[in-house]
N, C-alpha and C positions, 0 to 999 in steps of 0.2 A: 765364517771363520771358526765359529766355535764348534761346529761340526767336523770342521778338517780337524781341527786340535780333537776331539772325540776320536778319529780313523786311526789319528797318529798313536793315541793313548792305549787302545786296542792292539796295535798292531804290536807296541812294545812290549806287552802283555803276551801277546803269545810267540815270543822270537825264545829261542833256545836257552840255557842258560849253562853260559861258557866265556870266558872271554871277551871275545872278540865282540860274541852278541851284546853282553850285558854293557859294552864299550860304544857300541855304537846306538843301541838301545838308551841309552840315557843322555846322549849327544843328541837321538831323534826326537825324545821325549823331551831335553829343553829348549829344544828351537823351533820343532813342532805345536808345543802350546805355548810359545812366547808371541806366536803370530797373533793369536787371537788378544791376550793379554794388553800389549802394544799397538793392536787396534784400537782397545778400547780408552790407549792412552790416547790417539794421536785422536781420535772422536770430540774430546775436549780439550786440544790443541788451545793455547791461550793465544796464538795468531796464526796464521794464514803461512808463516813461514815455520811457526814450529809445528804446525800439524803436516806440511811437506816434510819436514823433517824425520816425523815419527813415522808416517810412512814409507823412508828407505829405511827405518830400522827394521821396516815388518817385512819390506820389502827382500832386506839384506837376508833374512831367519828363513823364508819363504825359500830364497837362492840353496840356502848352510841343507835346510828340509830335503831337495828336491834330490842333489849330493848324494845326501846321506841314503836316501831312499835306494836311487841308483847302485851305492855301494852294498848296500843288505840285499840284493837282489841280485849282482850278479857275483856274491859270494856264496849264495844260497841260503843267507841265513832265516827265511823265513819261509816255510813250510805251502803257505797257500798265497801263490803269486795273485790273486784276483786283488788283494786290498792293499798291494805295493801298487796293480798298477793303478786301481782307484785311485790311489793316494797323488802319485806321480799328476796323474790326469787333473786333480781337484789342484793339486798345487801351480800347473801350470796355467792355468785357467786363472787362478788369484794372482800368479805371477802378473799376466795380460789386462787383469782388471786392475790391478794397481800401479802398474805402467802409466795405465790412460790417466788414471784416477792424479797422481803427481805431475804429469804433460798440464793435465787441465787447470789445477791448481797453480800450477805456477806460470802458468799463461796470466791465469786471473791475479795472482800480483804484482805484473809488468800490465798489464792493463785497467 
């Protein structure tokens, strides 16, 4: 996670500065690295139903990321498509792992 929050940090770094960018740039930047952050809340979950919890937060930021990614790219706002689609790619892929990851946890509190 704190790698994807690194992509994300980079990316907003070299996005244009104008408007629209610096708007969407700072929406990526806090949803981007809240993912990681909000891991590390839900890591010390004080139960089994608030660390599900904190993982739709990371989950919901992960969703707001992927959006926003999508939108910087097909408005063109960022110069070198290779680390939007890294980004995209890395984020869906945490999308799929914390899918499973909240399925399984909350199996294991009805079981």
């Amino acid at each position: 996670m704190i790698e994807f929050s690194v992509l994300i940090i980079e990316i907003t770094r070299e996005m244009p500065n104008n408007y629209a960018a610096n708007h969407l740039a700072k929406q990526l930047l806090r949803s981007g690295t809240s993912v990681s952050l909000n891991y590390g809340e839900a890591q010390s979950g004080e139960s089994r139903k608030d660390f599900v919890h904190k993982l739709k937060i990371v989950l919901k930021e992960l969703r707001e990321t992927y959006i926003n990614l999508k939108i910087i790219q097909r408005t063109k706002l960022y110069k070198t498509q290779a680390k939007i689609e890294k980004a995209k790619q890395e984020n869906n892929e945490l999308i799929s792992i914390l899918v499973k990851s909240i399925e399984t946890a909350q199996k294991n509190m009805k079981g």
